[in-house]
C-alpha positions in Angstrom: -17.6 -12.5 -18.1 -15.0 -13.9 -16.5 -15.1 -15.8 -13.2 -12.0 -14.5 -11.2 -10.5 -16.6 -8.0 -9.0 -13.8 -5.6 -6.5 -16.0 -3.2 -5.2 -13.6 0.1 -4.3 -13.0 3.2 -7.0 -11.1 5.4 -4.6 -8.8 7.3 -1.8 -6.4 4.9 -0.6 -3.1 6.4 -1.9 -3.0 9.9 -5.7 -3.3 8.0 -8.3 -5.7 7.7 -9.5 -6.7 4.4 -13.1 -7.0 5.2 -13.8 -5.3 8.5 -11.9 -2.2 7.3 -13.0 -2.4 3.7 -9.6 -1.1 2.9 -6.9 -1.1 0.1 -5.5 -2.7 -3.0 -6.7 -6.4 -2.3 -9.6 -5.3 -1.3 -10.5 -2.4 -4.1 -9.3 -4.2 -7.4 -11.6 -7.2 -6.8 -14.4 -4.8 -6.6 -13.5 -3.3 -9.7 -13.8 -6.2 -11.4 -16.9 -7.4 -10.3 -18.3 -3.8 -11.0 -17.1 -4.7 -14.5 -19.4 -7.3 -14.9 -16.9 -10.7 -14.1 -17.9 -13.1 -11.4 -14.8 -12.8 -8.8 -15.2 -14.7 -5.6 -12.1 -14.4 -2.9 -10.8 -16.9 0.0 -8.6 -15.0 2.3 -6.7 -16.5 5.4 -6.9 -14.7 8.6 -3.7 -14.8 11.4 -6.9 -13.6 14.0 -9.5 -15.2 15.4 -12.4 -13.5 13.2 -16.0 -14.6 11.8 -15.2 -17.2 9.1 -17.4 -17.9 6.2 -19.1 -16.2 3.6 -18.7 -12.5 3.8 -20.1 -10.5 0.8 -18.6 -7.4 -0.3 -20.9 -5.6 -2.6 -20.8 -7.6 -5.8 -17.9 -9.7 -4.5 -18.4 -12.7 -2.6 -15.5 -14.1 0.2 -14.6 -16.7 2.7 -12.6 -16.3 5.5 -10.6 -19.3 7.2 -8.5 -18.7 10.5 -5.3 -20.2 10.3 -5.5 -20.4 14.3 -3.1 -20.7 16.9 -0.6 -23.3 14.9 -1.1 -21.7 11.9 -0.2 -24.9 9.3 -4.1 -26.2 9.8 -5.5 -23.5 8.9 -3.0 -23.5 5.9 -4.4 -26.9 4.5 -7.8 -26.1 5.3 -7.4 -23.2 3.1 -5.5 -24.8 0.5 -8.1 -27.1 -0.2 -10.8 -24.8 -0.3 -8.9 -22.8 -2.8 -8.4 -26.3 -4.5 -12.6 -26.6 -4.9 -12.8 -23.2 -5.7 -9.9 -23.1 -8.5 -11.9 -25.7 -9.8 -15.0 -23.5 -11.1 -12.7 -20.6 -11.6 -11.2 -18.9 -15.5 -8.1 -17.5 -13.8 -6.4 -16.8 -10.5 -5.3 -13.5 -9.1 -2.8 -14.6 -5.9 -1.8 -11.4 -4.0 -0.6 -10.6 -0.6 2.8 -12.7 0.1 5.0 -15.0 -1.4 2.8 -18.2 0.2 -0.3 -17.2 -1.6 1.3 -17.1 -4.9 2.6 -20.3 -4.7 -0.5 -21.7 -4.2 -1.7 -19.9 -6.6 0.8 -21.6 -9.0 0.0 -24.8 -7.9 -3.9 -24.8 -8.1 -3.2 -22.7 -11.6 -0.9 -25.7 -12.9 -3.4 -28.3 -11.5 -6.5 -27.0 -13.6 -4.9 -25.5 -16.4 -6.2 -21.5 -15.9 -3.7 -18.2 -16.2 -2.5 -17.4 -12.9 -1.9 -13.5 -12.3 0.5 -12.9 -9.2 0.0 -9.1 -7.8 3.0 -8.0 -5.8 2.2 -4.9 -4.2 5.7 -5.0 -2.4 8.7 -6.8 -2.2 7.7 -10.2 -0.3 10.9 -11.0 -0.4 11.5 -8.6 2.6 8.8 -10.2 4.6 10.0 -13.2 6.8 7.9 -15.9 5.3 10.2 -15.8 1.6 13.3 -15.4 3.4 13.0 -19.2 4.3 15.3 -21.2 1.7 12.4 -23.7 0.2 9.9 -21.0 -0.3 12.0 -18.7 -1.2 12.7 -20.7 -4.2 9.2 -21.8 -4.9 8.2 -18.2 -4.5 11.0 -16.9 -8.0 9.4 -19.9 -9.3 5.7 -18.8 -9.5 7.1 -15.5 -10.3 8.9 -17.1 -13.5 5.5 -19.3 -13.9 2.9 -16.9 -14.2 1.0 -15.8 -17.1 1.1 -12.3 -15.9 2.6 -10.7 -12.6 1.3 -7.2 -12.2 4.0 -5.1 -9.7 2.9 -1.8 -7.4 6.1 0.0 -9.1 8.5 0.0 -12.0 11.7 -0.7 -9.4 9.6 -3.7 -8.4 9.0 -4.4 -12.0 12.6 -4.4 -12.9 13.6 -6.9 -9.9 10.8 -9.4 -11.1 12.5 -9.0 -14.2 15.6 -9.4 -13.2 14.2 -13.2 -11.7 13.8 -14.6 -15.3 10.7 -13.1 -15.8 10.9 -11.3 -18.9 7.3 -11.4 -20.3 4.2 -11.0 -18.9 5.4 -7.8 -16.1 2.9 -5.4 -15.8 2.8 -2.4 -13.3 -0.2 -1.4 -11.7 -0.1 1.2 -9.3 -1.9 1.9 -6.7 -5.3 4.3 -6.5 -6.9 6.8 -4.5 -10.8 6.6 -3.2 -11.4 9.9 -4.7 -14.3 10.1 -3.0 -12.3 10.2 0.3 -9.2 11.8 -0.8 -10.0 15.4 -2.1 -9.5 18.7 -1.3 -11.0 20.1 2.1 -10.7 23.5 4.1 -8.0 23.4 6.8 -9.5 25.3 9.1 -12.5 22.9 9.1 -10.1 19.5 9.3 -7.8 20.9 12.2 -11.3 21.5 14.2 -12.4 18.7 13.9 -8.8 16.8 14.9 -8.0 19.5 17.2 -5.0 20.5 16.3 -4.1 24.0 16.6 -5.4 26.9 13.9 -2.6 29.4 13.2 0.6 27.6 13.2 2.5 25.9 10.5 1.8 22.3 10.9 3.5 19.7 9.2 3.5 15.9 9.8 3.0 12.1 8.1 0.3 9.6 8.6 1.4 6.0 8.0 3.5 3.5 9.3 5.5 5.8 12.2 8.4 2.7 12.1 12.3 2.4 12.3 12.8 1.1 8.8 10.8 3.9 7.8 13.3 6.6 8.7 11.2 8.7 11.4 13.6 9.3 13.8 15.3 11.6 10.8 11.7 13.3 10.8 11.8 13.8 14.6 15.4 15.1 13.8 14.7 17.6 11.4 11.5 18.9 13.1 14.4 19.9 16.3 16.5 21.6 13.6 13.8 23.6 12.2 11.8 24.1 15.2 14.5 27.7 16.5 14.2 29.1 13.2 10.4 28.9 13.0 8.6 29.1 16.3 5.3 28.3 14.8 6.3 25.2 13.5 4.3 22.3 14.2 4.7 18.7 14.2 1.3 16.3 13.2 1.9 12.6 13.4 -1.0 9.6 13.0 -0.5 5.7 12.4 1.1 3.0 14.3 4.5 2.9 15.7 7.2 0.8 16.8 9.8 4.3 18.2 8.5 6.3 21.1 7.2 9.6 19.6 8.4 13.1 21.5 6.7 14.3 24.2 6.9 18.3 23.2 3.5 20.5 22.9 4.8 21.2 19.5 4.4 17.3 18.2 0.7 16.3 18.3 0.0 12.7 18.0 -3.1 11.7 16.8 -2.6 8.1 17.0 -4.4 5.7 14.9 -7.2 6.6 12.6 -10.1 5.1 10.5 -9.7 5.4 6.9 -12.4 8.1 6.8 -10.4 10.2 8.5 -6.8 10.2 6.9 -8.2 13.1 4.4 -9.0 15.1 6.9 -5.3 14.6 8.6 -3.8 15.0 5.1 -5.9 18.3 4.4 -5.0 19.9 7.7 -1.4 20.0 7.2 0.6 22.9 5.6 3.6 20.6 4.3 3.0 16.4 4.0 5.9 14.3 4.7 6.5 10.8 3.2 9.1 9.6 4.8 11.8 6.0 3.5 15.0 4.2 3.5 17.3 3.2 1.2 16.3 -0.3 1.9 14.6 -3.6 0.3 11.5 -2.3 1.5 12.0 1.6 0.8 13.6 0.3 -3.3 10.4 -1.2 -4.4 7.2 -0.2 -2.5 4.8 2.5 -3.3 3.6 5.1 -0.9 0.1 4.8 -1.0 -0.1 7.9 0.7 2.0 10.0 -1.8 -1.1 9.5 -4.3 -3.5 10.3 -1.3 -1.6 13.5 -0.7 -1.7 14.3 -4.0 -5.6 13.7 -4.6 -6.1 16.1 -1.3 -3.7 18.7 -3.3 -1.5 19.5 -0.3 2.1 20.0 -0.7 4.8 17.4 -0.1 8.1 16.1 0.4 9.4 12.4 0.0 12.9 10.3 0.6 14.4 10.4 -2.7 13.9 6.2 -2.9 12.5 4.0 -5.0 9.2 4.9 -7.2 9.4 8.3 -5.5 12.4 9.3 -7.9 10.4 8.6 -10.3 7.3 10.1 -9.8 8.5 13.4 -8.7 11.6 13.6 -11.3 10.0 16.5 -12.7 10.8 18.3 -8.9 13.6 16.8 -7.3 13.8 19.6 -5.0 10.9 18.1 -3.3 12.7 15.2 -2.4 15.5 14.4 0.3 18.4 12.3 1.1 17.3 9.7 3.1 18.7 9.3 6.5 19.5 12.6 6.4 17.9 14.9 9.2 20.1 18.3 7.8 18.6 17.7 3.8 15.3 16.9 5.1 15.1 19.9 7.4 16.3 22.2 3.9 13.8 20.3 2.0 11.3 21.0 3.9 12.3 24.9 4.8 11.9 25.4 0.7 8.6 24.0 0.7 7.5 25.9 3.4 8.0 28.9 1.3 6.7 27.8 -1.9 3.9 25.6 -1.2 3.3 24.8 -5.0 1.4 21.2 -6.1 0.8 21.0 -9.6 0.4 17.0 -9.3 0.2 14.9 -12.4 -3.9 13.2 -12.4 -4.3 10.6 -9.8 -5.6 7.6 -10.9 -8.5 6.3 -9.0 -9.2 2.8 -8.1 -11.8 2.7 -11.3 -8.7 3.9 -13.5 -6.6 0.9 -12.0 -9.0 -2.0 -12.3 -9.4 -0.9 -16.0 -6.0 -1.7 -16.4 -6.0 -4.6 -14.7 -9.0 -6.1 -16.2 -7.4 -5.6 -19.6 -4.8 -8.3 -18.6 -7.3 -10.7 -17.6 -9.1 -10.3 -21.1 -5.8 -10.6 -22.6 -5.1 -14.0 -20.9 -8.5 -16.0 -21.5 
């Protein structure tokens, strides 16, 4: 058994760790303590919620606010990860540059492996652009006994910081008992969305830096040539969406209910930039569509290159409204999945438990 220290921010991705029960930082802890290790987790919040012990199944976490100033909190945090890194075999620090360095610190203080998960580029987020942690941030990178990356282009850039040994990726899973195969006609009831049209859409993050507006391009180009074409569209958004009875915005939606989104469409978009975000990150949802078994298309960025290099005619030219509109015409005709097997969270945690052992 090993006792595991989880160190994180509470909010990632427009989600809340604990009140959503959602995602990476909150699913690979599990999976360890469902493995038999003792894992305890301290997670700052940036809103005002309950703090103090929160149990997650077998896994046990505090919250701390960081409140309206934000460095209190910071250093009341600190030194509660400080008492707990104490007691604790390892550290797994995940969630931004800022939590990794502490990581490193408390790590170098007590003398235990410290495993840095970067399940993006935190170098595109605002807090590791600033010149000081910037630098501490490469240098917990270059530190760590292990740093465990969401994709192989992520991978290479942590490599490409000095880090040479110790790079591990570990992708992202799929709550398979959420993300499966459903009838359509039974999901579009029950979102109301219309029955006999071709609908086809993305749930996610509807932002700039995304590339939607090249979605709400293409859908204009294709909508002449197929009258029943439908546009489906759930998750936040920082553009204004089109108001046309052909676009249905569902808006935002509880986990539960992305598979039934996913499973009502005919064609599943995943939509990117060629950008510092779009390079390294991983659609979650690309694995989600694939565990549903609907058919989709992605921005040829990034891990999606790799992933689907066995069909590259699935994926389109980013920023590019005329390929994406072909791209998506094609699969419109053929409809074909054939996915690879999706991992599930279980398969992920094996993988990453296997580094831990490794370590201690």
């Amino acid at each position: 058994m090993i006792k595991i220290l989880v160190l994180t921010k509470r909010q990632y991705t427009n989600k809340d760790l604990l009140d959503d029960q959602f995602g990476r930082l909150r699913e690979l802890p599990l999976e360890l303590a469902f493995k038999q290790h003792k894992v305890s987790g301290l997670c700052l919040s940036y809103q005002n919620k309950r703090e103090g012990r929160i149990s997650d199944g077998p896994v046990g976490w505090e919250s701390i606010n960081a409140g309206l100033l934000k460095i209190p909190g910071l250093i009341r945090f600190f030194r509660r990860a400080s008492q707990l890194a104490a007691n604790a075999d390892t550290i797994w620090a995940c969630s931004d540059s800022i939590y990794g360095i502490i990581g490193y610190l408390l790590a170098s203080k007590y003398r235990i492996p410290l495993v840095f998960d970067l399940y993006d580029n935190f170098e595109y987020f605002l807090t590791a652009r600033l010149p000081v942690i910037k630098q501490l941030y490469r240098r917990a990178i270059r530190k760590s006994q292990a740093v465990t990356c969401v994709s192989r282009p992520l991978a290479r850039l942590v490599t490409s910081y000095g880090k040479n040994e110790g790079v591990f990726v570990i992708e992202n899973g799929v709550r398979k008992d959420l993300f499966k195969p459903m009838d359509k006609k039974t999901c579009r009831e029950s979102l109301r969305l219309p029955q006999h049209v071709r609908l086809v859409g993305t749930a996610g993050a509807l932002y700039d830096n995304r590339g939607i507006q090249f979605l709400f391009n293409a859908f204009d180009i294709l909508r002449a040539k197929y009258p029943d074409l439908h546009l489906a569209l759930a998750g936040p958004r920082n553009i204004p969406i089109p108001l046309d009875d052909r676009v249905h915005d569902i808006g935002l939606l509880p986990l539960e209910k992305v598979p039934l989104f996913m499973n009502a469409l005919d064609i599943a978009i995943v939509c990117n930039r060629e950008n510092t975000f779009g390079k390294y990150c991983f659609p979650q949802k690309a694995r989600e569509i694939m565990a549903c078994d609907v058919p989709l298309i992605a921005a040829r960025v990034g891990s999606m290159k790799e992933i689907l290099s066995r069909h590259p005619d699935w994926l389109y030219t980013p920023d590019d409204p005329n390929d994406l509109a072909l791209v998506l015409a094609n699969r419109l005709g053929d409809g074909v999945t054939g996915y690879d097997n999706v991992l599930s969270w279980s398969d992920v945690g094996a993988e990453l438990e296997s580094i831990f052992l490794k370590l201690i």
